[in-house]
Structure formats: C-alpha cells, structure tokens
N, C-alpha and C positions, 0 to 999 in steps of 0.2 A: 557451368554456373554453380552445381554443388561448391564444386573444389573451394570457389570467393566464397561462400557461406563459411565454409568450412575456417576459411582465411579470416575471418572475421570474426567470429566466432570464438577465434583462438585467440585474438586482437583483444578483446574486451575483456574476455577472463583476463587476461595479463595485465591490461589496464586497470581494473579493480582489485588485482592482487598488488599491484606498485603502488596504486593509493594507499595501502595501506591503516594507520589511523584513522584519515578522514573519513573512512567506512564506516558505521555504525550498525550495530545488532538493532533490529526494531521487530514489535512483536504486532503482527497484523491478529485484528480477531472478526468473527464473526459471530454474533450470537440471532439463534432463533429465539420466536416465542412462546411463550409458554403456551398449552395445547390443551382444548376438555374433549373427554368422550363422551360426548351425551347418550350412547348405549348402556355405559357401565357408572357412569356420573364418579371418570377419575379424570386427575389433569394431571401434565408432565407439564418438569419444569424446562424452560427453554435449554438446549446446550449450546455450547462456545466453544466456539475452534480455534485454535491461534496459528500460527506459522511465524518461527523468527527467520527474519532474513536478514541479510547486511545490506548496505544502503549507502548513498552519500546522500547527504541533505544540498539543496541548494537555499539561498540566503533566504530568509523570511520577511516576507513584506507586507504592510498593512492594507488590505482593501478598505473600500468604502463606495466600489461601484454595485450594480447589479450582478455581476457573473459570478459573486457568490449568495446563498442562502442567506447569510444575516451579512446587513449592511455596513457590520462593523467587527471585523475578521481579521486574522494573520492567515497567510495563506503560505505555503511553502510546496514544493515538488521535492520528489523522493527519487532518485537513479539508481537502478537496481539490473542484472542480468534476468535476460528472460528467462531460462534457463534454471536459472534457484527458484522460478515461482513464475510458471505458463499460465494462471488462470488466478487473476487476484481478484474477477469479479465479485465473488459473495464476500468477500469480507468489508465490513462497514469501519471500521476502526483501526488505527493503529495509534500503537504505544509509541513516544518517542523520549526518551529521557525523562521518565516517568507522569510525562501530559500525553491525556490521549487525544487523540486529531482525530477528526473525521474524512473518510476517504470519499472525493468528489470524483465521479463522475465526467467526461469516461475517461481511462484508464489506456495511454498510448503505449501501445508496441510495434516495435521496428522490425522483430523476430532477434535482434540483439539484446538490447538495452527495453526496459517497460517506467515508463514515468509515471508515476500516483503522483497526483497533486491532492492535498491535504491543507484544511483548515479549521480553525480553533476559533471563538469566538472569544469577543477580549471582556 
C-alpha cells in the first residue's frame, strides 16, 4: 500500500510541474486579533502569517444560492499538492492576482491534492 502512495505522490508532483503556467503563486494569510492585558493595561497588535503556494485556479462562477455567506458571490476552488501546505486550516484569506478571497470552509484533502474553495463578494 506505501509503495501506490508513494506512486502517486510522484504522479501529481509531475502533474503540477507539466502544468506549468497555469500554476499560480497565491499568498494565503492568516491574521489574528489584536489582544489587551488587563494586568498591565497593554494591547498587542494582531500578527499575519502568510504562505505562498502555487496553485491552479479552477473557473470562477457566480453564486446566488445559500451555500455561500453572501448571496451574491464568485466562488472559485484553488488545486494545490498536499504536500507544499499539510494544514491550511488557520488561514482565512488568500491573495489571488492582487483580490483577496476568502477561504471557505472545509478544506478537502485526498493526502494528494488539497482543494480551498474561495469566495469574493461582488
């Protein structure tokens, strides 16, 4: 059973190395909030994590049902190697060609490929 993982594994790198172009750098972020200490009455300001990854985008299409947040959205999926990015839960954001998306909720992994699905309100 290793060995198919292994086979597979080697499959999708190569897959996303042949795509090529279609790949995209995208900057995933995460920001916390900002914090007070009411012992010493100081606050810290939130910090922001990023991670760029490459990506291929799939097509962008307009909602207007309920399965996303606002009723009037572009929603798009994000194909990415599990592998460049094992845990995308805490990041709420990402950058894509300079609009940032928000990262919905959940978050599929196959232990190959991981799908973000991301949407923008219009």
């Amino acid at each position: 059973m290793a060995d198919y993982q292994k086979v597979i594994a080697r499959a999708a790198r190569k897959a996303f190395r042949q795509i090529g172009t279609l790949a995209k750098d995208v900057v995933f972020s995460s920001s916390q909030p900002p914090s007070f200490d009411f012992s010493n009455a100081t606050s810290t300001n939130g910090a922001v994590t990023t991670l760029t990854i490459k990506v291929v985008e799939t097509k962008t299409k307009q909602k207007k049902d309920s399965d996303v947040e606002s009723m009037n959205a572009r929603l798009k999926s994000l194909l990415l190697l599990t592998e460049d990015a094992p845990d995308l839960n805490p990041y709420d954001t990402v950058a894509i060609a300079g609009e940032v998306w928000k990262v919905v909720l959940p978050i599929e992994n196959d232990g190959f490929i991981t799908t973000v699905n991301v949407t923008k309100e219009l």
